[in-house]
C-alpha positions in Angstrom: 89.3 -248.5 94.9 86.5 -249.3 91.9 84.0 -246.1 91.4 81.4 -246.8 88.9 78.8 -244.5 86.9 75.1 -245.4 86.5 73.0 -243.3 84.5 68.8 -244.8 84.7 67.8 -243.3 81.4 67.8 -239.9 81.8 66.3 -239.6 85.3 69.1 -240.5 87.9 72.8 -240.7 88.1 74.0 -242.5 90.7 77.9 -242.8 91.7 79.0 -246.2 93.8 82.2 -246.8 95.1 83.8 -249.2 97.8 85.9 -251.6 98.3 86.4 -254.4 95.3 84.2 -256.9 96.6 81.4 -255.3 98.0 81.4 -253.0 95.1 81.4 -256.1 92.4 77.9 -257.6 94.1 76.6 -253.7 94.2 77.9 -253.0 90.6 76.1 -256.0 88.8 72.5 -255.3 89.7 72.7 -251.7 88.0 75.7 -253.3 85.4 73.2 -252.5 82.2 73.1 -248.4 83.2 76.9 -248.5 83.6 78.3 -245.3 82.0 82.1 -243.8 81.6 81.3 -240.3 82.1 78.4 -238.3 83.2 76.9 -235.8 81.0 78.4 -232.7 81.3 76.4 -230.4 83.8 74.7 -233.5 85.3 75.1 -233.8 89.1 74.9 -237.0 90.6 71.4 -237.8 91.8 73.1 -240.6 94.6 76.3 -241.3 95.7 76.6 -244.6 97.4 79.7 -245.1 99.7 80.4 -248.7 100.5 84.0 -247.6 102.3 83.9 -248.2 106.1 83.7 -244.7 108.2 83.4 -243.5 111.5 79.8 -242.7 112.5 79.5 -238.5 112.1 79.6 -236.1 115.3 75.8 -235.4 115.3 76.1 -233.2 118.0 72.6 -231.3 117.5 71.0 -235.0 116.1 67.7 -236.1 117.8 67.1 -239.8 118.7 64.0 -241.6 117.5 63.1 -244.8 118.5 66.4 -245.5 120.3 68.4 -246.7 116.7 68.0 -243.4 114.6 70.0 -240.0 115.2 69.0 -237.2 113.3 70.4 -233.9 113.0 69.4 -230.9 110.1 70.8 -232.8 107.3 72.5 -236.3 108.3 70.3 -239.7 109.8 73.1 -242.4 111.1 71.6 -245.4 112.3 73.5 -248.8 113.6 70.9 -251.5 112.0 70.5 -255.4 111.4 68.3 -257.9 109.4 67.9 -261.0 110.5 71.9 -262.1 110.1 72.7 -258.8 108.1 74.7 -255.7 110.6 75.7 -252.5 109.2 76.2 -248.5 110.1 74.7 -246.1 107.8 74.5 -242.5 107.2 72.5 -240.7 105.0 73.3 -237.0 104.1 70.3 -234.8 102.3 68.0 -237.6 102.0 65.6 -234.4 100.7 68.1 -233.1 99.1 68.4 -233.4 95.1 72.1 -234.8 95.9 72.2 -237.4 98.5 75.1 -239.1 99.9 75.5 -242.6 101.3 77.7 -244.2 103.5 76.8 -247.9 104.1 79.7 -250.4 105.9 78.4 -254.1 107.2 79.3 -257.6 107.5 79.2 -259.5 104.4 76.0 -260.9 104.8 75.2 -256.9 104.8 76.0 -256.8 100.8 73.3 -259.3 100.0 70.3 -256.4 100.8 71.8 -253.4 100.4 70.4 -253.2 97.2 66.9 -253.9 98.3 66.8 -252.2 101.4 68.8 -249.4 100.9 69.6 -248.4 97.1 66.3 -248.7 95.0 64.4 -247.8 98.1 66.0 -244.6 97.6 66.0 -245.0 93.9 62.3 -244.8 94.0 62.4 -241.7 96.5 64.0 -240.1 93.9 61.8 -240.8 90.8 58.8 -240.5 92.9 59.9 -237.5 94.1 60.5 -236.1 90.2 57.0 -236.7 89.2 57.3 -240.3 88.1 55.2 -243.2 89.1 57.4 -246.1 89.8 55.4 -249.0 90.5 56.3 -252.8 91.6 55.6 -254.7 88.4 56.5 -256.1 85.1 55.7 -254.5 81.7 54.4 -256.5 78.7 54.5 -254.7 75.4 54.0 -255.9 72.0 55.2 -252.5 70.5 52.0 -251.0 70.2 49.9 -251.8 73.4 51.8 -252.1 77.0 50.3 -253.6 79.9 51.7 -253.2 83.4 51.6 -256.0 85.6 52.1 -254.8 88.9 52.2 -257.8 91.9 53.1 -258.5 95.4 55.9 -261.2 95.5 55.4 -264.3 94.4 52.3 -264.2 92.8 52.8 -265.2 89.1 54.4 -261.9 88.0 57.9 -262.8 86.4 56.7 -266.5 85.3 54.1 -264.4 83.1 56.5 -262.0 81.7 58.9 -264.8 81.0 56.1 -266.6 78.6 55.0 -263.8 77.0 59.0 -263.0 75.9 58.9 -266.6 74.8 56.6 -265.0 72.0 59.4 -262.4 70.7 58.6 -259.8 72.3 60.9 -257.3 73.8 62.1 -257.3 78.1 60.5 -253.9 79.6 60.9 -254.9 83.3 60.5 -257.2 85.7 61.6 -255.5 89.4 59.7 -252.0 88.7 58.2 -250.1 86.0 58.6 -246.0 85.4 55.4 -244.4 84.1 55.0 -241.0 83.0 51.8 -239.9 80.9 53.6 -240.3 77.9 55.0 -244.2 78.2 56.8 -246.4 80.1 60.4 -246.5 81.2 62.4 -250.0 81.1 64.1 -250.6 84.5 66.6 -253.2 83.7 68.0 -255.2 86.5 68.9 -258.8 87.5 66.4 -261.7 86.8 66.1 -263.5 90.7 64.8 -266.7 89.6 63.4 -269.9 91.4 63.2 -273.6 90.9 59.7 -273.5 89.5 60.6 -270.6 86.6 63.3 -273.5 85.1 60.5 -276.1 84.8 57.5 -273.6 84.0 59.2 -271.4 81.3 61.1 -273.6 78.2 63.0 -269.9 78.0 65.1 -270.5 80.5 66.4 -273.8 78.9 69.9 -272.2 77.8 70.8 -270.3 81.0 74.4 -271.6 82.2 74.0 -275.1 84.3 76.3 -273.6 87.0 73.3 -271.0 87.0 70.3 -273.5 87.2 72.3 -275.5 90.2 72.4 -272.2 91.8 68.5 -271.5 91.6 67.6 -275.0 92.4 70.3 -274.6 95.8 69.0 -271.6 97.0 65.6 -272.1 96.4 65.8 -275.5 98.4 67.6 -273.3 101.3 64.9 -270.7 101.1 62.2 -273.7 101.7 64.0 -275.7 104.3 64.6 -272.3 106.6 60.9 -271.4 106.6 61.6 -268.9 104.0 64.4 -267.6 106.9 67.0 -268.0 103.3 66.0 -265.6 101.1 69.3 -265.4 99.0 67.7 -265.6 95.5 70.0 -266.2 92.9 70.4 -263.0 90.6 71.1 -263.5 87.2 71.7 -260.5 84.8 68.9 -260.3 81.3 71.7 -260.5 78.8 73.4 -263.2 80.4 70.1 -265.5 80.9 68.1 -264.7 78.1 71.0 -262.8 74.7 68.2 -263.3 72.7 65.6 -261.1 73.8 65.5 -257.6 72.9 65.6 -254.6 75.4 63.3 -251.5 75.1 64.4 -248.7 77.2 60.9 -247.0 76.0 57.9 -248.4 75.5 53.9 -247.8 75.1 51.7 -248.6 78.2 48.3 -248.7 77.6 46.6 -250.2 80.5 47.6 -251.4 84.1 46.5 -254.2 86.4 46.9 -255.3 90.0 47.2 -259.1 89.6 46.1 -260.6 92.8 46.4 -265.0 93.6 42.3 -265.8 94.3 40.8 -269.8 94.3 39.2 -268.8 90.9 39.4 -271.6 88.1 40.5 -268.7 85.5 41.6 -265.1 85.9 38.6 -262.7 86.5 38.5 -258.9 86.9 37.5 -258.0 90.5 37.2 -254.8 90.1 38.0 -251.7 87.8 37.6 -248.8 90.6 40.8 -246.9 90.1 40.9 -245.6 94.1 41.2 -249.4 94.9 44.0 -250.0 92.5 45.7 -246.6 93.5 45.4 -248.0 96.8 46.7 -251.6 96.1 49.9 -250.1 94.2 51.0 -248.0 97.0 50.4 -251.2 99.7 52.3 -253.0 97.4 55.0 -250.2 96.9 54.8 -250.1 100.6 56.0 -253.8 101.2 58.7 -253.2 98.9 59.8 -250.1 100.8 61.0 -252.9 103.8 63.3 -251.5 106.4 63.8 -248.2 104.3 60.2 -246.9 105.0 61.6 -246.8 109.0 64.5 -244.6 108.0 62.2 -242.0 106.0 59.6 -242.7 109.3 63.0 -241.0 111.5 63.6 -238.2 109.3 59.5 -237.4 109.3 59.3 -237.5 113.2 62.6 -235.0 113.1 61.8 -232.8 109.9 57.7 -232.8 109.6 58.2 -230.0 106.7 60.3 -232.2 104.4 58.9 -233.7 101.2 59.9 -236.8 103.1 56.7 -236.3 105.2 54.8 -235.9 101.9 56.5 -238.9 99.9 53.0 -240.9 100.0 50.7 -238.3 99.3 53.3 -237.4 96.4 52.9 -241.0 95.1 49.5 -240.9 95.7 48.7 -238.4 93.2 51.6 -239.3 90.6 49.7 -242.4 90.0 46.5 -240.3 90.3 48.0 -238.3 87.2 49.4 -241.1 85.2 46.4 -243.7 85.8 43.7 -241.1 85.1 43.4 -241.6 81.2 44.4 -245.6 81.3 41.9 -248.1 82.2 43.0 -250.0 85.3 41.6 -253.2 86.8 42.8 -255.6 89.7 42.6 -259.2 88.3 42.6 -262.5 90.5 44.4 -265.7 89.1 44.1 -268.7 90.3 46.1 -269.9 92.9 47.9 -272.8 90.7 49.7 -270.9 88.2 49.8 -273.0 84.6 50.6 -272.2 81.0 46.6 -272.0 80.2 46.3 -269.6 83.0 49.0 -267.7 81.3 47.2 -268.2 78.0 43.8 -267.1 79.7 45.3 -263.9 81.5 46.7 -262.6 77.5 43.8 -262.8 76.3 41.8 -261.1 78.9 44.4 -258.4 79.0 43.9 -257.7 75.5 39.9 -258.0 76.0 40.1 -255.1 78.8 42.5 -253.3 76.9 40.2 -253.0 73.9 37.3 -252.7 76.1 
């Protein structure tokens, strides 16, 4: 059976194994971290076992809200989404070593990553010190601004533009801050219709690709946004000649918000309100996950589990606190001259 290695900079180490399939769609969202061998004395932050198993003799386990059983170290849960079914079992989700056993139907494999993996992921780096925010990072190799956005709101069609310039891929999914810089989190591209006709970019990308985007996005519109199977396409393989920095400067940060305005104005620059837009936002992103840490909280009040928000809280606290940060509407109707008006007001504040 395929085992693979991931090593996120030198943060996490995650081990994933299952069965050749299901490991294949798991295996090329993290493909640009793959490793041969872990460093020596590095334990594995996350193993992730995709095998099938029988659900674990709990015999001490609590129930919480009828789905969840929870004994002193293990939370197995029998779970859907939507069309998605799987069994799950987490072992030491406080622990610095946490095991995972996930087994589903196939439709299962298309949000394991989202729900389940950088969910956790996030726990991890969050729970190291780091502020991992939902957002893209800009960088012209001096000045870095974070871009951090709900879905859909302009985030990835600015970030491809401004790579359209020459400048290097950061992120696009998440962003790792620290107070010294920013750390690249380099996963797949999940593009739709509009990026292909809004960013020249993309002209190269494989045709089988662009039918794919155009498909999907089509499905995602005609089921009511019931669909969401976003094509995924790897940074190498849709853009080979853009750079990637693993490292970069970050100099500034701001919550970009959709608004009827005819340009992109600052709303405000009061850090609590950003603070507390980034972890809403972080929140969304959590999705079914935050329910699993909500069972393990009900069942362990003293874990760091219970103290994962106020943890975050005051990461960003840390990290933000000599940064200028702003939340900035753009106007609903996203066009290359509000990409050109956003730059330059990014680089107004930043100088500010």
């Amino acid at each position: 059976m395929p085992e693979g290695l991931y090593q996120i900079h030198d943060l996490l180490l995650i081990r994933l194994s299952g069965p050749a399939g299901q490991f294949a769609k798991v295996d090329k969202e993290y493909a640009y971290y793959r490793t041969p061998t872990a460093p020596a004395g590095r334990p594995v932050d996350i193993d992730f076992d995709l095998h099938p198993f029988s659900p674990p003799s709990l015999v001490e386990a609590q129930t919480v809200d009828k789905k969840y059983r929870v004994d002193d170290r293990t939370l197995f849960a029998a779970d859907r989404y939507k069309v998605a079914f799987w069994k799950t079992a987490l072992d030491g989700l406080d622990q610095r070593e946490t095991r995972v056993r996930f087994a589903g139907n196939r439709w299962s494999m298309v949000i394991v990553v989202k729900l389940f993996l950088e969910p956790l992921i996030r726990l991890k780096v969050t729970l190291s010190g780091k502020a991992m925010v939902h957002s893209s990072c800009l960088t012209d190799g001096t000045r870095g601004f974070v871009l951090a956005a709900s879905p859909s709101t302009g985030k990835t069609t600015t970030l491809l533009n401004w790579l359209s310039a020459g400048h290097p891929f950061v992120s696009d999914e998440y962003t790792i801050l620290d107070d010294d810089g920013a750390w690249g989190y380099v996963t797949p591209f999940r593009f739709h219709a509009h990026n292909l006709t809004m960013n020249p970019i993309l002209a190269n990308i494989p045709d089988s690709a662009k039918r794919q985007i155009r498909l999907r996005t089509a499905l995602l519109k005609v089921s009511g946004g019931y669909a969401d199977v976003t094509y995924n396409i790897g940074v190498r393989e849709a853009l080979p000649q853009v750079a990637i920095s693993d490292r970069a400067p970050w100099t500034s940060l701001m919550v970009i918000t959709r608004a009827d305005a005819p340009a992109p104005r600052v709303r405000t620059d009061r850090r609590d309100e950003v603070i507390r837009k980034l972890q809403v936002i972080n929140h969304f992103e959590l999705r079914q996950f935050a329910q699993y840490m909500n069972a393990w909280t009900y069942v362990h009040p003293p874990s760091v589990i219970a103290r994962y928000f106020d943890i975050e809280r005051e990461n960003l606290a840390r990290v933000l606190a000599s940064r200028p940060c702003y939340e900035v509407n753009v106007p609903t109707n996203y066009t290359r001259q509000t990409y050109d008006q956003l730059i330059e007001l990014l680089y107004r504040l930043d100088q500010a």
